[in-house]
Each structure stands twice: as structure tokens, then as C-alpha cells.
C-alpha positions in Angstrom: 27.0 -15.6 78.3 26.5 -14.8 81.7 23.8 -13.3 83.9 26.0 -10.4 84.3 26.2 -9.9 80.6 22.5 -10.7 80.0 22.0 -7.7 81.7 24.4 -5.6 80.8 23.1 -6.1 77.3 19.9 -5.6 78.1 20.7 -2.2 80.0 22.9 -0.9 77.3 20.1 -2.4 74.6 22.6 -4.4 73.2 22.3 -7.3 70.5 24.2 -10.3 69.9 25.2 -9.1 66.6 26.6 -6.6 68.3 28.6 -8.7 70.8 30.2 -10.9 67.8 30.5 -7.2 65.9 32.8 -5.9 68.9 34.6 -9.4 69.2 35.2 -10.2 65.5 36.5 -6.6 64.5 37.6 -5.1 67.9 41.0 -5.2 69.6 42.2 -6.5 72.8 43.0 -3.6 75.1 43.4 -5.3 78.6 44.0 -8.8 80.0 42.7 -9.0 83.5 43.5 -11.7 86.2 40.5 -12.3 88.7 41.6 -12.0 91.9 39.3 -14.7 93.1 39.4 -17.7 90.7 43.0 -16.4 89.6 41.7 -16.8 85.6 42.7 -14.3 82.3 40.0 -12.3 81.4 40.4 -10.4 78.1 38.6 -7.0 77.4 37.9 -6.2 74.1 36.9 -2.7 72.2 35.1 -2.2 68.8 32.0 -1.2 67.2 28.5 -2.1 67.5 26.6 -2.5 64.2 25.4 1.0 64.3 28.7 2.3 65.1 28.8 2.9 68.9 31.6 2.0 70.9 31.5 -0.9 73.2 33.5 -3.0 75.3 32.8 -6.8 75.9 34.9 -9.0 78.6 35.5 -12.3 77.8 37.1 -15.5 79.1 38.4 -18.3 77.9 37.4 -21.9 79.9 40.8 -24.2 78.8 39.8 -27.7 79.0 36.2 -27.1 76.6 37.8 -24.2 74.7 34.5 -22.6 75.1 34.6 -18.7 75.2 32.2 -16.9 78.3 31.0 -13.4 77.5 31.4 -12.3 81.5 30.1 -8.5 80.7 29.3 -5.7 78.0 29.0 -2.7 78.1 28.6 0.6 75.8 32.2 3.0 76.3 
């Protein structure tokens, strides 16, 4: 997880529970290129474990096959 997403958790008083919530039962609704390292970035929406809606960015690194949590936020 990033610093970003650090603190957009800790602004939106987020959990990680809720993070793998949105990612394990949400849907992909955007796939995003960065304009400055030229990688796919996936937004995905769901629910929170109390039912709110939230939306968490992701990206994929390709040679570890390690997933980043770049941002979340509630919707």
C-alpha cells in the first residue's frame, strides 16, 4: 500500500478489511494508464464491511506479480 492510500484510508477511516471487502466482491469500472510511468491502473467499486460504497485503485507490478493499493477512497 502506498502513502497515498495510507492516508486516504486513514481520512475516509477506512480498514483493511474493508480494502480486501471492495477488492474481493467489487467490480472493475475503469482501467487507467498513468501518463507518467505509462502503467494500467485498475479502479475498482464495492462495499465496505458496513456497507458503504468505496472505490480502491490498484496496480499490478508484472515481473513480482505483487498487487499496489495506489489510493481509496469512500464514493
Amino acid at each position: 500500500m502506498t502513502a497515498h492510500a495510507e492516508q486516504g484510508v486513514e481520512d475516509d477511516d477506512l480498514t483493511i478489511p474493508d480494502l480486501e471487502n471492495v477488492l474481493l466482491t467489487g467490480r472493475l469500472v475503469e482501467r487507467q494508464r498513468d501518463r507518467r510511468t505509462r502503467e494500467c491502473k485498475y479502479v475498482v467499486q464495492g462495499s465496505t464491511l458496513d456497507g458503504g460504497d468505496a472505490e480502491v485503485v490498484v496496480k499490478f507490478e508484472s515481473c513480482t506479480g505483487r498487487l499496489y493499493v495506489i489510493t481509496a477512497y469512500l464514493d
